[in-house]
C-alpha positions as CSV (number, residue, x, y, z in Angstrom):
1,X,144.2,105.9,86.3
2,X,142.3,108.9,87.1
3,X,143.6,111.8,89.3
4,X,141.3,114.3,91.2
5,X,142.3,117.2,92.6
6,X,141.4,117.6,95.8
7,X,142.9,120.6,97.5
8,X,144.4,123.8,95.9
9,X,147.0,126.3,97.4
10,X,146.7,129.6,95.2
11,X,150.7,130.9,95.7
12,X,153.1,128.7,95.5
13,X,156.8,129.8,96.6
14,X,158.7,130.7,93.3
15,X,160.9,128.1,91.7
16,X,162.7,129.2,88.4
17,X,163.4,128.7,84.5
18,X,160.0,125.5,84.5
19,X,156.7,125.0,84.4
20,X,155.2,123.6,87.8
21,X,152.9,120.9,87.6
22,X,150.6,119.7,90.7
23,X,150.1,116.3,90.7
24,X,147.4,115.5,93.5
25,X,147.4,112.8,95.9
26,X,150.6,111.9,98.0
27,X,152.8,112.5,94.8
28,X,153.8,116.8,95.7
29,X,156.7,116.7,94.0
30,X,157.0,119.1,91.6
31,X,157.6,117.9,87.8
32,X,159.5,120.7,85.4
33,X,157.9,119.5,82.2
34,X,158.1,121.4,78.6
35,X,154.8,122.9,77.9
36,X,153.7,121.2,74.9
37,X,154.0,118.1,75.9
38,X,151.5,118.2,78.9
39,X,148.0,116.7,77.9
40,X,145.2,119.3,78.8
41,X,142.7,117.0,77.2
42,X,143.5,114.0,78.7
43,X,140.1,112.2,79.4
44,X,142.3,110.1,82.3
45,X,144.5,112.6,83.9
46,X,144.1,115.8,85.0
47,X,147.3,118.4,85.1
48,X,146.7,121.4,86.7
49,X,149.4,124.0,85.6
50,X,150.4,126.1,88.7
51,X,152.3,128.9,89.4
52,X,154.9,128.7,86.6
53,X,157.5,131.6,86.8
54,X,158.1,133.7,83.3
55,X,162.0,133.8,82.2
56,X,163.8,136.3,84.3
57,X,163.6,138.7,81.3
58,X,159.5,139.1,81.5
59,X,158.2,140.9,83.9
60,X,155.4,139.1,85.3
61,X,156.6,136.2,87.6
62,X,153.3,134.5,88.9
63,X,150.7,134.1,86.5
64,X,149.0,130.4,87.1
65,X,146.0,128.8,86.4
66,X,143.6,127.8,89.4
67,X,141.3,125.0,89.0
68,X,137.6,124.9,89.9
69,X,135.3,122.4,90.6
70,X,134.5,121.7,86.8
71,X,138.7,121.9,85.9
72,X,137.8,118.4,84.2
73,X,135.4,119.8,82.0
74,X,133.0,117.7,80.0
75,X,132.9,118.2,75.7
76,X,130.2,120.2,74.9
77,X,129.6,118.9,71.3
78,X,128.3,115.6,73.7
79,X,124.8,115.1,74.9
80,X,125.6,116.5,78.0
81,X,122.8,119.1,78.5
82,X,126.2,121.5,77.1
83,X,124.3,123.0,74.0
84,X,124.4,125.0,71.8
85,X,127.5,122.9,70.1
86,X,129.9,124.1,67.8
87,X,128.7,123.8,64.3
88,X,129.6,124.6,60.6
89,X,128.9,128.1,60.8
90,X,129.9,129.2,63.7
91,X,133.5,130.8,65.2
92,X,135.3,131.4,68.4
93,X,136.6,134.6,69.2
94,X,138.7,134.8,72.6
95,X,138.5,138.6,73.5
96,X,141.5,140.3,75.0
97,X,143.5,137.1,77.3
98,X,146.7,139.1,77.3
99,X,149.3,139.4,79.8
100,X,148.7,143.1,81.1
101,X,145.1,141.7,81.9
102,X,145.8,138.5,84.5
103,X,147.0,138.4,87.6
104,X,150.5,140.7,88.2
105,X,149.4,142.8,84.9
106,X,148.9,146.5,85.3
107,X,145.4,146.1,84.4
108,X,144.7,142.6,86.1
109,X,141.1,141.4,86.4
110,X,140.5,139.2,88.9
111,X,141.1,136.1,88.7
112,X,141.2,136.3,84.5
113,X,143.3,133.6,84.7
114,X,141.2,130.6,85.6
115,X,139.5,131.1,82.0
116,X,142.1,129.5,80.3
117,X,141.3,125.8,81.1
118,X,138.1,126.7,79.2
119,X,139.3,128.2,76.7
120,X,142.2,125.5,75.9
121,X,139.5,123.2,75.8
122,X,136.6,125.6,73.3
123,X,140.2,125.8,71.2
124,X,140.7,122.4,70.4
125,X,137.1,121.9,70.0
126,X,136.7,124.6,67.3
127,X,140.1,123.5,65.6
128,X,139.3,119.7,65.7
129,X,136.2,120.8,64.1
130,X,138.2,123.1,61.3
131,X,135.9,125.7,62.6
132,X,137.9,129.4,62.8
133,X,139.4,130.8,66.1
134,X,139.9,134.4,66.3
135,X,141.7,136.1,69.4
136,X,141.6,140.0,69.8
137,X,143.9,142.1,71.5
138,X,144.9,145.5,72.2
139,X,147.6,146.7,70.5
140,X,148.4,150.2,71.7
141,X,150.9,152.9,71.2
142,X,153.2,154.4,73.8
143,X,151.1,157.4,74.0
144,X,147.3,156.3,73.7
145,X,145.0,158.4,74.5
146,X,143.6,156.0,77.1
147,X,146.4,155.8,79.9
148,X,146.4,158.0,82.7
149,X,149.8,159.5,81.4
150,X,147.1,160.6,78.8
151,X,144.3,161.8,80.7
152,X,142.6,158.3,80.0
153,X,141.1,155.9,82.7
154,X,143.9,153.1,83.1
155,X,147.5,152.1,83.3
156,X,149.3,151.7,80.4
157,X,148.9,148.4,79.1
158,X,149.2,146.0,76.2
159,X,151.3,148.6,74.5
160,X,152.4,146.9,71.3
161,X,154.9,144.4,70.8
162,X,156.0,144.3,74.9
163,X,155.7,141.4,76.8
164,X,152.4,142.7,78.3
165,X,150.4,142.9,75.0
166,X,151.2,139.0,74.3
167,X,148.7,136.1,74.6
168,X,148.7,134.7,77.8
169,X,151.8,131.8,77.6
170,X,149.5,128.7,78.4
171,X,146.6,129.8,75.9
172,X,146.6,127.3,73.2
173,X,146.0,129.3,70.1
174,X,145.9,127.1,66.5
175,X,148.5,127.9,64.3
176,X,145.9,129.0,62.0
177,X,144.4,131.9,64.5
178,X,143.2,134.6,63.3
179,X,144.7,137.9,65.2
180,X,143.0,140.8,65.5
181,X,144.9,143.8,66.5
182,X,142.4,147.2,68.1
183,X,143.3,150.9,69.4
184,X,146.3,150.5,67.9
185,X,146.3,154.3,66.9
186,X,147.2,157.2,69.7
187,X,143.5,159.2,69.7
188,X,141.2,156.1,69.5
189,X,139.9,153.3,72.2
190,X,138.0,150.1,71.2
191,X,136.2,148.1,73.5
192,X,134.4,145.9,70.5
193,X,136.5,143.9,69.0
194,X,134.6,145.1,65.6
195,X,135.7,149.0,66.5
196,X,138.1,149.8,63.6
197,X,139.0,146.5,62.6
198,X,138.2,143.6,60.3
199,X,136.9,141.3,62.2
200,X,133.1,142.0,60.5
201,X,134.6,141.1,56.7
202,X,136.3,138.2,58.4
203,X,133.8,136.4,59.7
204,X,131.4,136.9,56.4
205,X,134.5,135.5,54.4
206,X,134.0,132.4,56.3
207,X,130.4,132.3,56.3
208,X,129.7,132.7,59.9
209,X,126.8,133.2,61.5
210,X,127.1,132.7,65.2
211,X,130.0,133.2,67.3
212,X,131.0,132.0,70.5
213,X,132.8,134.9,72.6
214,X,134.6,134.5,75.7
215,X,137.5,136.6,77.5
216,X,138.5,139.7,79.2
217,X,136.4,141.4,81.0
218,X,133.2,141.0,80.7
219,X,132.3,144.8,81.5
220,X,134.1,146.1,78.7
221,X,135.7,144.5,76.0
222,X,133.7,141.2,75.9
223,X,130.4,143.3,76.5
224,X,130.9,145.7,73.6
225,X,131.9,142.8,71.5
226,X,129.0,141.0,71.9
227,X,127.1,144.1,71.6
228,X,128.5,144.9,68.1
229,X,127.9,141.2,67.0
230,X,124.2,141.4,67.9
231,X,124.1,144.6,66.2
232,X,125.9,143.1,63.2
233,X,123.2,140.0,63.0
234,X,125.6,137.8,64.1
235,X,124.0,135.0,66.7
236,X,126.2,135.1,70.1
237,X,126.8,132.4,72.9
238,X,128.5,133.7,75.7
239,X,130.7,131.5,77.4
240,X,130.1,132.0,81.0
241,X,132.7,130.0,82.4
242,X,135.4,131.7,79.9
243,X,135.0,135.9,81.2
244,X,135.7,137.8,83.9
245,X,135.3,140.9,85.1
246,X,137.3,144.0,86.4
247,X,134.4,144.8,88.3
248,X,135.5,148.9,88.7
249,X,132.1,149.1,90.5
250,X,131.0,146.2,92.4
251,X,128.3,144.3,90.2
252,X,129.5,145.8,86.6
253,X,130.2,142.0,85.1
254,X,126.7,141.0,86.6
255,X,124.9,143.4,85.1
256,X,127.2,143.4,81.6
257,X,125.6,139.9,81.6
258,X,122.0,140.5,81.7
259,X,122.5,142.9,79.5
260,X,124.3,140.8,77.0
261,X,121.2,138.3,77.7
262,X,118.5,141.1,77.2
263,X,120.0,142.1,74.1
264,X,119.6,138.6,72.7
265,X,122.8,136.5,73.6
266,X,122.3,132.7,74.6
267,X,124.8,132.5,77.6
268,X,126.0,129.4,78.0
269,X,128.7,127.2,80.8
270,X,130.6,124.6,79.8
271,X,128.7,122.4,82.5
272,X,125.2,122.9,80.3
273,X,124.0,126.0,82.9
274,X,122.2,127.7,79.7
275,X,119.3,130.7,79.7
């Protein structure tokens, strides 16, 4: 039996210590169901996580995943017009989905949490395929030089080893992820995921050649990633339906896009909308 979701209410009134799951149809009752045991790739039903409270301890109380019009999402390793697939040789690298950057973070971008679907799915692809999965984050001291408290341009955020600086709760990292950790010093910032770490000897260790880059936001961190990998040699496909953007200036993650396409990345949707 297949369920499609039909209509979607973005808030939800707050219900405690479970995860909500929307089951479409006349069934509204809401189940409380341990994370890992929903099925996210489920080729016959479709959960749509919703709205799910943090314990009392964390501080942010409404992050939730919103569903699109793709939220079943077709396998891009099938002849689905999805190419480029995921290959020997190639890597994922999930920039910078952390819990100071969704929705009721300091530093939200809008609507960074409906990349998570996507990238649950990429995940499992890449592991099923023993291919490696690296996820950045910033990893910052109390005092970095980039807060406002600082002189610097943000809020403080993702300061190390807070709740805010972990992986979002419902991003389905492999056991085997490779973290990499940037900024984490006082007087330096990193938008590229390559600035100052190790990411670069990582990737030759494993004999990759192309990677496949999606995250937060697209007009910083994800665009000076891709940047650096270009610059590197490395091949880059730029998930489209994985980033967001912050957006300080209206049209910033539009034009970090063509300019990750001028530069040379293939950008790519995990419905098959390639250029």
């Amino acid at each position: 039996m297949e369920f499609f979701y039909h209509e979607f209410r973005a808030e939800l009134r707050h219900f405690p210590d479970s995860l909500g799951v929307c089951v479409p149809g006349s069934l509204s009752t809401r189940i409380a169901v341990d994370l890992a045991q929903i099925a996210l790739y489920s080729d016959t039903i479709c959960l749509l996580l919703v709205g799910h409270p943090f314990p009392t301890k964390r501080e942010y109380k409404h992050h939730h995943i919103r569903p699109t019009d793709n939220s079943m999402l077709p396998d891009p390793r099938a002849d689905n017009n999805a190419e480029p697939a995921p290959t020997p040789g190639d890597a994922l690298v999930i920039v910078d989905v952390q819990n100071d950057f969704l929705p009721g973070g300091p530093l939200a971008v809008p609507k960074g949490d409906e990349i998570i679907l996507v990238l649950n799915r990429f995940i499992k692809y890449f592991a099923d395929l023993g291919l490696p999965v690296v996820a950045t984050r910033d990893w910052h001291p109390p005092n970095h030089c980039s807060f406002q408290r600082a002189g610097g341009p943000w809020p403080a955020h993702c300061i190390a080893n807070s709740t805010g600086a972990e992986f979002a709760p419902v991003l389905q990292l492999p056991t085997d992820v490779r973290v990499v950790s940037k900024a984490t010093g006082p007087d330096r910032d990193a938008y590229s995921s390559f600035s100052g770490t190790d990411l670069d000897q990582f990737l030759r260790s494993r004999k990759v050649s192309r990677i496949f880059v999606g995250g937060l936001a697209t007009d910083y961190c994800v665009l000076n990633t891709v940047k650096d990998a270009l610059a590197l040699g490395y091949q880059v496909v730029l998930l489209r339906d994985a980033i967001r953007a912050v957006d300080v200036h209206p049209g910033d993650g539009a034009r970090a896009e063509e300019e990750m396409r001028g530069l040379g990345a293939v950008a790519a949707s995990a419905g098959g909308d390639n250029k």
